[in-house]
Steps between C-alpha positions, in 0.01 A plus 500: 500500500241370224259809664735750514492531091157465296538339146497763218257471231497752185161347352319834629658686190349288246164564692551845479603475171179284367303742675620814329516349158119400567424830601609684181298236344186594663553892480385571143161307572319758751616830271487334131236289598252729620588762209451207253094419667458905471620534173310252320216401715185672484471772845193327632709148495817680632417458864398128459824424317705637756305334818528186315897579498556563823239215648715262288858681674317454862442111403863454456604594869185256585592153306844645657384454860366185403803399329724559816286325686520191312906517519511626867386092568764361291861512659751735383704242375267245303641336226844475667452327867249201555170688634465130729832652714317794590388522850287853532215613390385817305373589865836483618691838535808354383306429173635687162284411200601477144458893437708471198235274306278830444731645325555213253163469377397906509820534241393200299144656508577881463706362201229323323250768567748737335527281199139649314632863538732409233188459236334867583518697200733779507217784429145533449251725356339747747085453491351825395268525750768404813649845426255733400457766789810294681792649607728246657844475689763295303704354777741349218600852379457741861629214751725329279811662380570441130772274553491331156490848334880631585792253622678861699479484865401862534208497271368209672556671832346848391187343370447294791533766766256704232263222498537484899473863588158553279378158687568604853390859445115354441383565814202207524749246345769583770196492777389138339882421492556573877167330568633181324828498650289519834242259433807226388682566760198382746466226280815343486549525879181357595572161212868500669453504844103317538592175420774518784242651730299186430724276586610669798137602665274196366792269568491379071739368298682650190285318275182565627528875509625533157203343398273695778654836330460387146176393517297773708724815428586480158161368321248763648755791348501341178111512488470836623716610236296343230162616659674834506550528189139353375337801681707722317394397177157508607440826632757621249704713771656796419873586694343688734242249581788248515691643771211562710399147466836372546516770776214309646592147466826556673418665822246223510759236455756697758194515794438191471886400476499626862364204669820316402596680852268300683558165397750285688613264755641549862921485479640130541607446817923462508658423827755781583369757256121520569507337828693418721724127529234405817 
């Protein structure tokens, strides 16, 4: 009768709630951020600056890998049960490691990093020579609405589907947004599901393919984003020449993505499903 009904446990809201309230924390850092390098950075440094943003963003998800590692070999409930009771293994199946450890110390850390943000000065003085001959796109006035400006709902939604029409009407920013979405989407399916694929074809544990994943995905990305953006500077690239070298770069990277197709292991063998009981 114990089977028949599964304890009931509401702790998934206040994950989902932690998660959205860190996500509109990060969302003015990619738009503001970038508009605050272009504004008042010279245009030569701007592609440096922004490499050096995103290679930092890509190092998170990396000491993140790492990170779950480390708890995925601590038990789930350390701190509350004596660790000498415990029978199995991080090996074991029946293993669940202390997943909830990782988010302790990335909101202790996310809140300290947060803390110097507090000291940037309000406004600064443009350098002449950034903007002469420069026209650039203020994200903080085309992408977001002027919510501070007008406390009426209608205002707020008239500017905003304004600002959103005139965005989505650029025809290379909608073909860079659909490329994005594309490119994420990739992305986040291959860090969800590889680490399980690991486990399952190479026969490793939790732990070790966190670390696998952290360590040889995430690190070469974060360097060719930072090389990517030293060439730039270098051979001071126009738009144009730009998108044909990012053109290049990633139907290099998606060619040679293809011999993921190649690489495995034969299925285990399981009585009754792959062959039969004899």
């Amino acid at each position: 009768a114990g089977c028949e009904k599964e304890p009931s446990s509401y702790m998934w809201i206040y994950i989902l709630l932690g998660n959205m309230l860190r996500g509109i924390g990060e969302t003015p850092i990619t738009p503001l951020g970038i508009s605050y390098l272009d504004d008042f950075a010279k245009e030569e440094d701007v592609p440096v600056y922004v490499a050096c943003l995103h290679t930092i963003a890509m190092l998170g998800p990396m000491f993140g890998f790492l990170l779950g590692s480390l708890c995925a070999k601590l038990y789930v409930d350390i701190g509350f049960v004596d660790l000498g009771s415990i029978t199995i293994t991080p090996q074991d199946s029946r293993w669940v490691g202390a997943w909830w450890l990782g988010f302790l110390i990335a909101g202790v850390t996310n809140f300290l990093a947060a803390v110097p943000f507090c000291f940037l000065p309000k406004s600064l003085k443009k350098p002449e020579e950034a903007n002469n001959g420069k026209t650039s796109l203020d994200y903080s006035t085309v992408i977001m609405p002027r919510i501070f400006q007008s406390q009426l709902i209608y205002p707020f939604l008239s500017d905003f589907y304004t600002s959103l029409k005139k965005v989505l009407s650029n025809r290379m920013y909608f073909t860079l947004l659909c490329c994005s979405v594309l490119q994420f989407s990739s992305f986040i399916g291959f860090l969800t599901y590889k680490p399980k694929y690991m486990e399952q074809q190479y026969g490793q544990s939790t732990s070790k393919s966190n670390f696998l994943i952290g360590l040889t995905s995430l690190p070469p990305v974060s360097i060719g984003i930072f090389l990517g953006g030293l060439i730039m500077k270098k051979y001071k690239m126009s738009i144009i020449g730009a998108t044909k070298f990012a053109f290049i770069m990633s139907f290099l990277a998606y060619t040679i993505a293809l011999l993921h197709f190649f690489v495995g292991c034969e299925n285990h063998v399981v009585a009754g499903m792959t062959v039969s009981y004899e």
